[in-house]
VOGU-3710 file (C-alpha; in Angstrom, 3 decimals, decimal comma):
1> xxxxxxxxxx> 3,353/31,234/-44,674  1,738/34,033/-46,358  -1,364/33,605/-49,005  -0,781/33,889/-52,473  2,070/33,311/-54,481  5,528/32,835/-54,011  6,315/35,228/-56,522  4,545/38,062/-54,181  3,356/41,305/-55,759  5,196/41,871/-58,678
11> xxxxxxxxxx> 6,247/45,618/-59,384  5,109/47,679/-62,123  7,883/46,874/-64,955  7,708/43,125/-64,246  3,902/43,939/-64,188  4,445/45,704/-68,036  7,056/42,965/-69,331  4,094/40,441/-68,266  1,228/42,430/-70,262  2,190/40,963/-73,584
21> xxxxxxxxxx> 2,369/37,711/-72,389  -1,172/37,589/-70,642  -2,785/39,347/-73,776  -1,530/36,509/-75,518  -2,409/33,892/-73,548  -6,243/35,873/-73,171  -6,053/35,067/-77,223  -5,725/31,583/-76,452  -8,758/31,075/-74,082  -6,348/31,253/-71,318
31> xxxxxxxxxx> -7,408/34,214/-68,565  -4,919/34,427/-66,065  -1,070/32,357/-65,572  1,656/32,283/-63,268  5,447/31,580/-64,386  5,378/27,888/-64,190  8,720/27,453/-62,903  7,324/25,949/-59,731  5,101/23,277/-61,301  6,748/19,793/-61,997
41> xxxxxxxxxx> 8,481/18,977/-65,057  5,108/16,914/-66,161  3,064/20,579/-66,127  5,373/22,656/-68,223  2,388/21,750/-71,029  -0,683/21,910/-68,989  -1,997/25,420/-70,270  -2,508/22,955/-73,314  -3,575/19,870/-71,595  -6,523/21,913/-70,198
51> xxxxxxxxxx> -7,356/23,182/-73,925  -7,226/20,422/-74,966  -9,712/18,969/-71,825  -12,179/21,959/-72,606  -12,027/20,922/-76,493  -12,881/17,113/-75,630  -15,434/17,980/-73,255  -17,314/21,124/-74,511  -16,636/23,246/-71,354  -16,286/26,846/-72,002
61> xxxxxxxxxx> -14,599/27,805/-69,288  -11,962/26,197/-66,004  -10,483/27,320/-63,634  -7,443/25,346/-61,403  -5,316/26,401/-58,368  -2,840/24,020/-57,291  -1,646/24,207/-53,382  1,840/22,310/-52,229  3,743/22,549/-48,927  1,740/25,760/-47,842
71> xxxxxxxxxx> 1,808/27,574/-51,255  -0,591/28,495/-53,750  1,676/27,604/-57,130  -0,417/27,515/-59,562  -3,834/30,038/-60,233  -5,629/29,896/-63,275  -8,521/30,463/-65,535  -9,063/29,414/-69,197  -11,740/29,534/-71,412  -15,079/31,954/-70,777
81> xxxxxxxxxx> -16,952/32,855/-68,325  -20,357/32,137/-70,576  -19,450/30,613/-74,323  -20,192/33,149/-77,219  -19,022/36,530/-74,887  -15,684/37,587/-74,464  -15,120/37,762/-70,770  -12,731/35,793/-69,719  -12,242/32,906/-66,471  -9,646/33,875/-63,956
91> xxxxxxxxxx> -8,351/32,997/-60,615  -10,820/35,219/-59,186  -14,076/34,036/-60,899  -17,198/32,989/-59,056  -18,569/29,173/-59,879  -21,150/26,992/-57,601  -19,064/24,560/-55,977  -22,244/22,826/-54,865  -21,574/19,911/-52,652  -18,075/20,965/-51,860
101> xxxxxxxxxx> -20,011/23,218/-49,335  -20,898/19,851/-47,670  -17,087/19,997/-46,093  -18,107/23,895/-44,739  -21,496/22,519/-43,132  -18,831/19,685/-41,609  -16,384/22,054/-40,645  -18,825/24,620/-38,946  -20,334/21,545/-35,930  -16,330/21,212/-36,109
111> xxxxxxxxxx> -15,927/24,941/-34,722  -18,766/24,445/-32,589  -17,871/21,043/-30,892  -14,081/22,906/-30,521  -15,827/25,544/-28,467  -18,041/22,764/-26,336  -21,570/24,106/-27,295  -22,234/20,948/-29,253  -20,883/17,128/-30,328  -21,222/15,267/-32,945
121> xxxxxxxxxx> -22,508/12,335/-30,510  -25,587/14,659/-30,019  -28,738/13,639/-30,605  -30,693/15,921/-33,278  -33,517/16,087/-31,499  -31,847/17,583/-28,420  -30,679/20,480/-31,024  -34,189/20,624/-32,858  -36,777/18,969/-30,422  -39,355/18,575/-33,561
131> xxxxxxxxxx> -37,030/16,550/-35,445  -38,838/13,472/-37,179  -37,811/10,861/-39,523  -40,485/8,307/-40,500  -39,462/5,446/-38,068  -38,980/6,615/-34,357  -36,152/4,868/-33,913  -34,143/6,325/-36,496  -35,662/9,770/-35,038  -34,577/9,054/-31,302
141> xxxxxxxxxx> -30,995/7,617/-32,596  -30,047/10,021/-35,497  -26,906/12,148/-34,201  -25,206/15,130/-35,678  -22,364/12,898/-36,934  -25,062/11,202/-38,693  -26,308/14,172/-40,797  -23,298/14,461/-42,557  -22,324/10,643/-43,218  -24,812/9,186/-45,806
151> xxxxxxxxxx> -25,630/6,271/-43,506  -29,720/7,648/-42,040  -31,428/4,997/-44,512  -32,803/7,519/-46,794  -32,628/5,862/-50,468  -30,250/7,984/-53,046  -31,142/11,210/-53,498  -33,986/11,021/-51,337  -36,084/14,299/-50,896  -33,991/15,964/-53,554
161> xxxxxxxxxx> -37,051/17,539/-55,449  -38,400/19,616/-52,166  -35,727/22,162/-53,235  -34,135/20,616/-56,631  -34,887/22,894/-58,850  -35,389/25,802/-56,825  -39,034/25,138/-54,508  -40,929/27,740/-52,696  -39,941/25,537/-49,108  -37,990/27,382/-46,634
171> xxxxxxxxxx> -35,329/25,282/-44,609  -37,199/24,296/-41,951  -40,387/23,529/-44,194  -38,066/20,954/-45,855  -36,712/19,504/-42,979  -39,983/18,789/-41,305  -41,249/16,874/-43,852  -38,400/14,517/-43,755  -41,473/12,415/-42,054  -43,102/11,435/-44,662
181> xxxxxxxxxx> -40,012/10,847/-46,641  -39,979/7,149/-46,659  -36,542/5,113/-45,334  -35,637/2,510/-48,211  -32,524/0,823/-46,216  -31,497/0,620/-42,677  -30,233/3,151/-40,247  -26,678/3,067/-40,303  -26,612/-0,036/-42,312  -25,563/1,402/-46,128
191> xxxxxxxxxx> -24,015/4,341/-47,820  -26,507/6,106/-50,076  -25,846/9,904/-50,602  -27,939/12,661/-49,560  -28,577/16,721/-49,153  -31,857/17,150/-47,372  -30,177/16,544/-43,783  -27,415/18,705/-44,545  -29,940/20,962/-44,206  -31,165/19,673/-41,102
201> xxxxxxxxxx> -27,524/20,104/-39,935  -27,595/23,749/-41,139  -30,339/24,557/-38,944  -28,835/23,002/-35,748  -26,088/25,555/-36,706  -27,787/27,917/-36,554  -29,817/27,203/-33,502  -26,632/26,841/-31,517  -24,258/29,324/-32,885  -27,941/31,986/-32,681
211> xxxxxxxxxx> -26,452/33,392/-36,666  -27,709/32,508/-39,314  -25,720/30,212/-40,947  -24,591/32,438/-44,075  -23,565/35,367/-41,228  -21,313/31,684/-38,897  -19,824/31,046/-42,422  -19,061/34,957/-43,073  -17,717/35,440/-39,857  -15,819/31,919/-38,570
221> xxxxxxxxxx> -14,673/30,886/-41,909  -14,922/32,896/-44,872  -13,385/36,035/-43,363  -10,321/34,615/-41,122  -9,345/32,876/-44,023  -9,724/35,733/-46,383  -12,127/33,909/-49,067  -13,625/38,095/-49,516  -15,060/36,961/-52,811  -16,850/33,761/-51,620
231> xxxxxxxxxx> -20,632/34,238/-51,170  -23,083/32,275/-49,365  -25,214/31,181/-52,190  -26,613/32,901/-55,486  -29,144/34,748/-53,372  -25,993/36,911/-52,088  -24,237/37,802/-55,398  -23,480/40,967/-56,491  -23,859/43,258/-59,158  -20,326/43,393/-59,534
241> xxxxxxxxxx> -18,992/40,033/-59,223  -16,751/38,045/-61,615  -19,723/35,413/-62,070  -19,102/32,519/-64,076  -22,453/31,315/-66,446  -23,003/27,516/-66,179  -23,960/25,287/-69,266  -26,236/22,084/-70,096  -26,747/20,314/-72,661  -30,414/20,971/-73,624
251> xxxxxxxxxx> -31,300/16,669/-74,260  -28,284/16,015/-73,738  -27,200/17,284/-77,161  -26,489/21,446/-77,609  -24,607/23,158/-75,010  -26,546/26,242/-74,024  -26,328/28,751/-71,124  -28,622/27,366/-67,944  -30,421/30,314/-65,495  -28,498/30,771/-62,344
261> xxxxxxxxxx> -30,163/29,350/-59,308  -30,555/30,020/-55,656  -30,396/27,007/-53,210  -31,881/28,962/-50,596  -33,158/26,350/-48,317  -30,911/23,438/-48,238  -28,124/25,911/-48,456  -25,530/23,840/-46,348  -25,480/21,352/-48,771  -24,448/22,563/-51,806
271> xxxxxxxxxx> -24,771/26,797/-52,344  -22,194/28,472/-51,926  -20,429/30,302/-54,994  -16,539/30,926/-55,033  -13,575/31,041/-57,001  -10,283/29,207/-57,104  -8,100/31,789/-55,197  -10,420/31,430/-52,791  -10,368/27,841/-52,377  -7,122/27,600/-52,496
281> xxxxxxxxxx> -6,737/29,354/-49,167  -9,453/26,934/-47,884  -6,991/24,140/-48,843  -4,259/25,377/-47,146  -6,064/25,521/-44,064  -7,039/22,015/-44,099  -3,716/20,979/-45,240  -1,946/22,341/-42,732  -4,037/20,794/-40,361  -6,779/23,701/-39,457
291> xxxxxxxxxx> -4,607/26,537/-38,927  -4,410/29,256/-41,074  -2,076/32,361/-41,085  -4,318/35,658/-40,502  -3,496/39,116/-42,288  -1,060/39,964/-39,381  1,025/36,787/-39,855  -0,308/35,116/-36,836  -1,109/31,550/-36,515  -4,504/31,016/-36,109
301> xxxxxxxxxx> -6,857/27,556/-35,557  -10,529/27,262/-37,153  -10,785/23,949/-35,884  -9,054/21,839/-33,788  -6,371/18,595/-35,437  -8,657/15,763/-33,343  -11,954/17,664/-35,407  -9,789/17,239/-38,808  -8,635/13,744/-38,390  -12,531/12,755/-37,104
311> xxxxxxxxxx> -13,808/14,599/-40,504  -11,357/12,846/-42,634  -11,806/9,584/-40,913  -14,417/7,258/-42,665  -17,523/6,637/-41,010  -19,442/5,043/-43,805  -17,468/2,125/-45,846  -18,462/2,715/-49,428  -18,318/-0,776/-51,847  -15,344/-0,088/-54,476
321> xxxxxxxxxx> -16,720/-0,271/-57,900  -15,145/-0,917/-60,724  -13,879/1,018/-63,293  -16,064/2,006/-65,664  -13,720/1,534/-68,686  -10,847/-0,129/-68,813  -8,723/2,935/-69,243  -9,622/3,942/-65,494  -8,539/0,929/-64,078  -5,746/3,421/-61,870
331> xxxxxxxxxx> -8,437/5,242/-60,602  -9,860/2,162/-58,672  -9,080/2,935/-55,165  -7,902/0,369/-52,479  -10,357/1,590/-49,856  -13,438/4,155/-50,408  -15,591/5,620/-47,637  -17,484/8,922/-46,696  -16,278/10,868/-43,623  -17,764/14,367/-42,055
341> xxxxxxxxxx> -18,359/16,045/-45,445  -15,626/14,910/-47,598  -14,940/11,606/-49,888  -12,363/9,308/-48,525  -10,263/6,677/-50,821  -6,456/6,393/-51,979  -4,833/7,164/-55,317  -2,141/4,939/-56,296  -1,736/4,029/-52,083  -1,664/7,813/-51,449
351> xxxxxxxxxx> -5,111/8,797/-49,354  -7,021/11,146/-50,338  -9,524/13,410/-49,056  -11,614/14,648/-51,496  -15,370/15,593/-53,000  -17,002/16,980/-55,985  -20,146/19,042/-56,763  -22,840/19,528/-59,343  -24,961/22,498/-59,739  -27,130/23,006/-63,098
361> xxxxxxxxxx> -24,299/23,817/-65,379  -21,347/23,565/-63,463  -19,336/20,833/-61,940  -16,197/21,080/-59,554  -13,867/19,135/-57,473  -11,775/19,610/-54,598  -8,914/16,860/-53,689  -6,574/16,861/-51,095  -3,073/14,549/-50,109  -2,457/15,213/-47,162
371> xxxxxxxxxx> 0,678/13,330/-46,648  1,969/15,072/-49,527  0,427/18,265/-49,134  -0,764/19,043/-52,351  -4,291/20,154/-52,982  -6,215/20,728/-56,349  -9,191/23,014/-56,637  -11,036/22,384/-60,292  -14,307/24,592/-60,707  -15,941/24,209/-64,538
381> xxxxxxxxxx> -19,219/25,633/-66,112  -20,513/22,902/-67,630  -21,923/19,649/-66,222  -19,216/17,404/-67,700  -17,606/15,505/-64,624  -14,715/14,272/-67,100  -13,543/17,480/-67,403  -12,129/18,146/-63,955  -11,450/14,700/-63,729  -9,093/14,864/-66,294
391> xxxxxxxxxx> -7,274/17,882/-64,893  -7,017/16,811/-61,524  -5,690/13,444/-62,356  -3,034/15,294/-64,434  -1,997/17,192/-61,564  -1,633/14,184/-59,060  0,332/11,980/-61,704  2,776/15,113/-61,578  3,287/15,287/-57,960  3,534/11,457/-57,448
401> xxxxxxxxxx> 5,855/11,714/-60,383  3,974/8,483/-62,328  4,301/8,223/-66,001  2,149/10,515/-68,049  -1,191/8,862/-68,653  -4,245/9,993/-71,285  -7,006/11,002/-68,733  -8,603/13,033/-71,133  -9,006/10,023/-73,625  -10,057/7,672/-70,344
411> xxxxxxxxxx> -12,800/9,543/-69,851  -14,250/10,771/-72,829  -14,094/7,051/-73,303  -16,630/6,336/-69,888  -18,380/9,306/-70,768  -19,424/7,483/-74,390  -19,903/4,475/-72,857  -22,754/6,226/-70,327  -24,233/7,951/-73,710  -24,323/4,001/-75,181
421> xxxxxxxxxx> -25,771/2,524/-72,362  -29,011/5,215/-72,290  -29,399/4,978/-76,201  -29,601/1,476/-75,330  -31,896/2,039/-72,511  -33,977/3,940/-74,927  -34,425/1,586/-77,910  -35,669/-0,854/-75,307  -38,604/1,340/-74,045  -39,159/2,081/-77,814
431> xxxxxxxxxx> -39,178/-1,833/-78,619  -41,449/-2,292/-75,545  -44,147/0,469/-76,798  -47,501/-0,161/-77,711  -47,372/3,082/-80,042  -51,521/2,386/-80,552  -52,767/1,559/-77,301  -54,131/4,640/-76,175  -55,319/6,198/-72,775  -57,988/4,544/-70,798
441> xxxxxxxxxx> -59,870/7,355/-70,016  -60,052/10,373/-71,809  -57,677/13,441/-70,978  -59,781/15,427/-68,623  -60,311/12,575/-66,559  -56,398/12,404/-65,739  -56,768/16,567/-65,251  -56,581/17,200/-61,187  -54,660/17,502/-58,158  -52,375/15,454/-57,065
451> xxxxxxxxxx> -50,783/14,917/-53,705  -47,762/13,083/-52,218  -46,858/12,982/-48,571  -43,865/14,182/-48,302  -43,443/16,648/-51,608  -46,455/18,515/-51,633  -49,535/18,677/-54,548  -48,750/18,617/-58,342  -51,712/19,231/-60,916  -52,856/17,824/-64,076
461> xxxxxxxxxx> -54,577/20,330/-66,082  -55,948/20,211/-69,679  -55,148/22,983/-72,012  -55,638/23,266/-75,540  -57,088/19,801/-75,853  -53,325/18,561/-74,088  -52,096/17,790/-70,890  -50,061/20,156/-68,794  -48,345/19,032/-65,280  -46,969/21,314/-63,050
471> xxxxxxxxxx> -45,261/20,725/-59,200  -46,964/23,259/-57,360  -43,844/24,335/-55,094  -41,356/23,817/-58,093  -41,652/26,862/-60,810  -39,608/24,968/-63,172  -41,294/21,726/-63,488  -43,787/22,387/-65,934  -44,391/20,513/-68,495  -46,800/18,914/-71,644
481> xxxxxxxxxx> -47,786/15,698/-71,131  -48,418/13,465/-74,075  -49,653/9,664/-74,604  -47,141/7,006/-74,049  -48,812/3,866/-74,102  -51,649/2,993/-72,407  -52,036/4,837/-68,781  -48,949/6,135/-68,958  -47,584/9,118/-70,334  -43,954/11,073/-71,208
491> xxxxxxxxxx> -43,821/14,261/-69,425  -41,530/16,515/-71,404  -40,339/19,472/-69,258  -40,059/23,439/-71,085  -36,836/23,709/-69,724  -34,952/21,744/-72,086  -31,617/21,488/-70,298  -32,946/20,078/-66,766  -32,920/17,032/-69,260  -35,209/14,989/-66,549
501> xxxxxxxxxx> -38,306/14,372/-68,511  -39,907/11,217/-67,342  -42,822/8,567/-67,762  -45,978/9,077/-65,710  -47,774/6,243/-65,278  -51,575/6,349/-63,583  -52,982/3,076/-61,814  -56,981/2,904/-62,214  -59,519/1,265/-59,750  -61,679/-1,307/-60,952
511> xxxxxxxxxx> -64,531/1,137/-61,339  -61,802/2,893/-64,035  -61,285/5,637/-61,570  -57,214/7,341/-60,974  -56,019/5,232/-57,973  -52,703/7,063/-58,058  -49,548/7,487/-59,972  -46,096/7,182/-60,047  -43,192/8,974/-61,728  -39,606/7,840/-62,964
521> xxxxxxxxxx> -36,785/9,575/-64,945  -36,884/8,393/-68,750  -33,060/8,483/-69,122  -30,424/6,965/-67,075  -28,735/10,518/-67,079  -30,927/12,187/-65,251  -29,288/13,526/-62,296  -30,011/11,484/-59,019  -31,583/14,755/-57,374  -34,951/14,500/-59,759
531> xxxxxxxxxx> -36,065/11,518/-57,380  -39,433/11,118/-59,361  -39,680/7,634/-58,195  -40,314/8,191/-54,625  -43,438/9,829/-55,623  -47,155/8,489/-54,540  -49,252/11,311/-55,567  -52,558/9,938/-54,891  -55,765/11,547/-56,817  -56,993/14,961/-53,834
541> xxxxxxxxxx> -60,171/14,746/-52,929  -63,063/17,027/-51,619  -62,329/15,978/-48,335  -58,539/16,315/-48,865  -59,224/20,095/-49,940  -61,218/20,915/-46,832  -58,810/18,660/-44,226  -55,713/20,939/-45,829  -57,650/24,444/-45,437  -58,739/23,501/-42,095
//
C-alpha cells in the first residue's frame, strides 16, 4: 500500500498531454481530476453530478476523495475557493471539518489507552480532580468513554454559546463552568449531542500525554500519517495555505463570504482545518483497521483493532427518525447509534461509520463501509448539508451497485420543506403579535447587566434613544434590540449571516421591577449551538458587582 494514487507520479509528457485537459476542466469550475477509469461505471458522469449539486445548492466550491480497498481513486476539487475570485478548490485545499475532529479527540484516549496511561472506564475526575457537573452523581460517575458518547444528560447543544461564536474563555474556563450548566435529562439515559465535554476530553489529553493537544495530534497522528497540510485549528494557518472561504446565507437569503473563525478553546471538538488528500489518508487508516503504511513502506499501528471496533461500536442507541421527505425514504437506516466519536447506522444493510461537521460557512462529511472498504471524504464551503449529502449518497449507490437515484432532487426537496416549515413558524408569531402593546417600562429601565450562571454577564445598554445587547465574552453577539410586543423584544444581531436573532423576553416583579429574562432563537434554523434558551440572566446587582470583584 502506498498513499496516493494508483496512477503514481506521472512523468513530464503525460504531465504536458494532461495540461489541456485540466485547463479545461479549471473552465468548468472543476480544479483538479484523476482519469476516472477506476471509478464504477455509475461515476463516469460525476464531474457533472457535482455541478450540478453545487448549482442546486449554491455552494461555491467541493471537494471529494473517494478511498476503496487501500487506494485513494478518486481526488477532487470543483468550484472556488471563495465565490466571485478565481482561485480554484483542489485536492489539496484547506476547509473546517468541524465535528469530524470529534473522531481525532476519540482516536487520541484510543492511543493513550493502547499505551496503558489511561481507559476509557476512567473516571474524569481521577484525570482532572476539579471536574464538576451540576449533580454529584453525574460528577463522581462521568467516565472518559462518557465524554465522547452524547449520553452525560446535558440537553442539545448545551453550553454551546461559552465558545460559539468565538468567546474570550480559555479551555479550562469553559470546562469549569460545566457546573452551572444545568442537566435537562438523565445520566446515561438519552442521546442528545454535545461539544463542551469534548473539550473536557481534550484537556485530560493533554494532562496525560503532558503536550498540548495540537503538538499529541501533530506528532501521533497528523505526521505518521502524512496529513502535512492539516492544521490544528484556524489559529495555526498559514500565510501560505490553500484556504478555502466559507459562505452563509445572510437571513437565510444571499450567499455571502462569512469571517474565518478560531475555535480555540473547545478545540477537540470541532477545529481542525484540512483538505481531502489529507483525509483520505485518515480513511485509509481506519479502514484498514488502524494501521497505516509510513514513508518507508513499513506497517505501522496508531491504535490498536480492539480500540477501533470499541470506537465504532455504539454506546448510545439513537431513535430512527423518519425521513424527512418521502424521497429519502432509502436513507432511513435499520439501526442508528453514536459510538467514540463517530455516527453509527447502516445504508441499505451495509454499516456504516460515519459523521458530519458544521462550521460557519462550511459543512463536511466523512463516511466509511468498512466491510466494503470504501470511504468518502466531502468538505464544502457553504452551510448547505444537502450538498454533501447528495454526493456522498452518489458515491455509495455506485459501490453497492443500486440503481441510480436523484439525491440531489431528494434533498433540495427536505431542504424546502425546512424553509416551509419556519415561514410557517413565522406567520404564526406574526399572527400571535400584539404589534401595539408596547414595553412596560420605558427603555432605560431594561438598560443593565445581566448575569447567567453558567455563561457569564450580557448588558443592555441604551444608545441613541435604542436598545443595544451585547454578550460580554462573545465579540460577535451584538446586537439592536427593538419592541416586540409587550416585555419582550427581537434582538437582531450585526452579523447578518450568524442568522440567530432571537426574542428576548423580560419577566417583571410585582413592584414592575426586571425579575429576569430569557432568550430563544426566532427561527427554527438557527443552528442548535446558539442555545439562547438555557439562559437565566437575572438583573446584577450592587451586591453582585462587589461579591464578583471580591
Amino acid at each position: 500500500m502506498q498513499w496516493g494514487t494508483k496512477a503514481g507520479r506521472p512523468s513530464w509528457r503525460v504531465r504536458s498531454a494532461r495540461t489541456v485537459a485540466v485547463l479545461a476542466l479549471l473552465a468548468n469550475g472543476v480544479a483538479q481530476a484523476q482519469a476516472p477509469n477506476d471509478l464504477p461505471p455509475q461515476l463516469q458522469d460525476f464531474d457533472a453530478y457535482v455541478e450540478g449539486v453545487r448549482k442546486q445548492f449554491d455552494v461555491p466550491g467541493i471537494a471529494v476523495a473517494v478511498v476503496k480497498d487501500g487506494e485513494v481513486v478518486l481526488e477532487r476539487g470543483f468550484g472556488q475557493r471563495e465565490m466571485g475570485k478565481p482561485a480554484a478548490v483542489d485536492a489539496r485545499t484547506l476547509f473546517a471539518i468541524a465535528s469530524n475532529t470529534k473522531a481525532f479527540t476519540a482516536a487520541s484516549l484510543s492511543i493513550l489507552a493502547d499505551e496503558g496511561k489511561l481507559s476509557l472506564d476512567d473516571r474524569v475526575v481521577d484525570h482532572l480532580p476539579w471536574f464538576r457537573m451540576s449533580d454529584p452523581y453525574v460528577t463522581r460517575e462521568m467516565r472518559l468513554r462518557d465524554l465522547l458518547a452524547h449520553r452525560s444528560g446535558l440537553g442539545l447543544g448545551a453550553g454551546d454559546l461559552l465558545y460559539w461564536p468565538t468567546t474570550t474563555y480559555n479551555t479550562e474556563e469553559v470546562s469549569r463552568r460545566l457546573k452551572d450548566v444545568p442537566l435537562t435529562g438523565s445520566f446515561r439515559g438519552q442521546y442528545a449531542y454535545d461539544n463542551i465535554l469534548y473539550g473536557v476530553a481534550q484537556l485530560v489529553i493533554e494532562k496525560v500525554s503532558g503536550q498540548s493537544y495540537a503538538q499529541f495530534l501533530q506528532q501521533r497522528i497528523f505526521d505518521p500519517l502524512g496529513m502535512r497540510d492539516t492544521r490544528f485549528n484556524s489559529d495555526a494557518l498559514r500565510p501560505r495555505d490553500n484556504i478555502a472561504t466559507g459562505h452563509a446565507k445572510a437571513d437565510f437569503k444571499d450567499l455571502q463570504p462569512a469571517p474565518r473563525m478560531a475555535w480555540a478553546n473547545v478545540s477537540g471538538a470541532g477545529g481542525i482545518y484540512s483538505s481531502v488528500h489529507d483525509m483520505s489518508r485518515w480513511m485509509r487508516m481506519q479502514l484498514a483497521g488502524g494501521t497505516y503504511v509510513d514513508a518507508r513502506g513499513n506497517t505501522q499501528r496508531l491504535f490498536s483493532e480492539e480500540r477501533q471496533q470499541a470506537m465504532w461500536s455504539v454506546v448510545t442507541p439513537i431513535p430512527v427518525p423518519k425521513a424527512a421527505v418521502p424521497e429519502l425514504e432509502a436513507t432511513r437506516p435499520n439501526f442508528l447509534g453514536y459510538g467514540e466519536g463517530w455516527s453509527l447506522s447502516d445504508y441499505r444493510g451495509h454499516k456504516l461509520a460515519w459523521h458530519t461537521g458544521g462550521w460557519p460557512g462550511m459543512v463536511s462529511r466523512v463516511t466509511l463501509l468498512p466491510e466494503q472498504k470504501l470511504g468518502v471524504i466531502v468538505l464544502t464551503n457553504a452551510e448547505i448539508g444537502g450538498a454533501f449529502n447528495a454526493v456522498t449518497l452518489r458515491v455509495l449507490d455506485a459501490y453497492l451497485d443500486t440503481p441510480k437515484t436523484d439525491w440531489t432532487a431528494a434533498y433540495a426537496a427536505a431542504l424546502a420543506k425546512s424553509k416551509g416549515k419556519a415561514d410557517e413558524d413565522w406567520q404564526k408569531h406574526l399572527k400571535a403579535r400584539v404589534a401595539d402593546a408596547g414595553p412596560s417600562l420605558p427603555l432605560a429601565k431594561y438598560a443593565r447587566t445581566y448575569r447567567d450562571p453558567w455563561y457569564g454577564d450580557i448588558v443592555v445598554e441604551e444608545k441613541d434613544g435604542a436598545l443595544r445587547m451585547r454578550f460580554t465574552r462573545t465579540p460577535q453577539l451584538a446586537g439592536t434590540l427593538t419592541p416586540w410586543q409587550h416585555d419582550t423584544f427581537m434582538v437582531r444581531w450585526d452579523e447578518r449571516w450568524l442568522n440567530a436573532d432571537a426574542f428576548v423576553s423580560f419577566a417583571l416583579d410585582a413592584d414592575g421591577g426586571i425579575r429576569e429574562a430569557r432568550m430563544e432563537a426566532i427561527s427554527p434554523m438557527t443552528d442548535f449551538s446558539f442555545d439562547f434558551q438555557d439562559l437565566r440572566l437575572a438583573p446584577v446587582t450592587d451586591d453582585d458587582k462587589k461579591e464578583s470583584k471580591g
